[in-house]
C-alpha positions as CSV (number, residue, x, y, z in Angstrom):
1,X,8.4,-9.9,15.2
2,X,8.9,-9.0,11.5
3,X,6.6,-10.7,8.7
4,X,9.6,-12.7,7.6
5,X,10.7,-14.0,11.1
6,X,6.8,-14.8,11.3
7,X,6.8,-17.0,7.6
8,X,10.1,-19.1,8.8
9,X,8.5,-19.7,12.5
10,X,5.2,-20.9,10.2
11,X,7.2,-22.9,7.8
12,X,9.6,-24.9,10.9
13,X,6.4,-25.5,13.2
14,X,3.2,-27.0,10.3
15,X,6.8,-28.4,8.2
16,X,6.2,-27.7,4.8
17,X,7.6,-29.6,1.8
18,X,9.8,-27.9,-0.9
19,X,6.9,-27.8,-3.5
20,X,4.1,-26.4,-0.3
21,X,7.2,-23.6,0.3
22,X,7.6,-23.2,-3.5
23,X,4.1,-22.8,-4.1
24,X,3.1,-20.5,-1.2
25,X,6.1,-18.5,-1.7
26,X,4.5,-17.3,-6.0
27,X,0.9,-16.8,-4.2
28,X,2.5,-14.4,-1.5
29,X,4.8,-12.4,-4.1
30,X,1.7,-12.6,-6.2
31,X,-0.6,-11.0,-3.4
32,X,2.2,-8.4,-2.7
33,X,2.4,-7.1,-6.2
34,X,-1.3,-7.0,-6.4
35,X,-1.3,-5.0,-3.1
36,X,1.4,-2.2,-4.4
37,X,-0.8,-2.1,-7.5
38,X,-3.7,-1.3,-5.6
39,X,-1.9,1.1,-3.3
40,X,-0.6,2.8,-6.4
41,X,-4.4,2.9,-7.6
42,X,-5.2,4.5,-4.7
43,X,-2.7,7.4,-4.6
44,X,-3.7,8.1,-8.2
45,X,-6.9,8.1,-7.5
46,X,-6.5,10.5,-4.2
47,X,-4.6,12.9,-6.5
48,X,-6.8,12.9,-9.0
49,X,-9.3,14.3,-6.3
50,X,-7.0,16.4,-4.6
51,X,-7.0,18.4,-7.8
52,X,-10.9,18.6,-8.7
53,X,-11.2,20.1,-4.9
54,X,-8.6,22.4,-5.9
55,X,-10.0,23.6,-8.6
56,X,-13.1,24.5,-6.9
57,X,-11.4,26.7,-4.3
58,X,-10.5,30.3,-4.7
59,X,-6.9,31.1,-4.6
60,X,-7.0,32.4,-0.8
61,X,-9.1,28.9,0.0
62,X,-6.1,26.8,-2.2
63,X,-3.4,29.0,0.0
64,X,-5.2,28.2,3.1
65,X,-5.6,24.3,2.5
66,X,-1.9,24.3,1.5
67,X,-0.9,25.8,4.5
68,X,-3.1,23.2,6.6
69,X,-1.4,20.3,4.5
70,X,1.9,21.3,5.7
71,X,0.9,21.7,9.4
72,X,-0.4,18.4,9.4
């Protein structure tokens, strides 16, 4: 079941007003744009990192971790 067939199910069964689904509904689209900005954070942040590591490799050892990144 998907997060939004999940939130209606919720809603129907505890019968919230129209002020309870109002409010609920700004603190969840407030979480969810607090969670992208953290995921985005975090992506910077692990690029940032990716780069210093790089920069301590030789070029073989850069060549070699690239090809590992590909493989997977």
């Amino acid at each position: 079941m998907h997060r939004l067939e999940e939130a209606i199910q919720l809603t129907e069964a505890i019968h919230l007003t129209d002020e309870q689904k109002t409010k609920i509904g700004a603190l969840t689209k407030k979480q969810c744009e607090e969670s992208h900005a953290l995921c985005t954070q975090a992506h910077e942040a692990h690029k940032a990192t990716h780069a210093q590591i790089l920069a301590l490799l030789t070029p073989d050892q850069q060549q070699k971790l690239h090809a590992l990144e590909i493989a997977g």
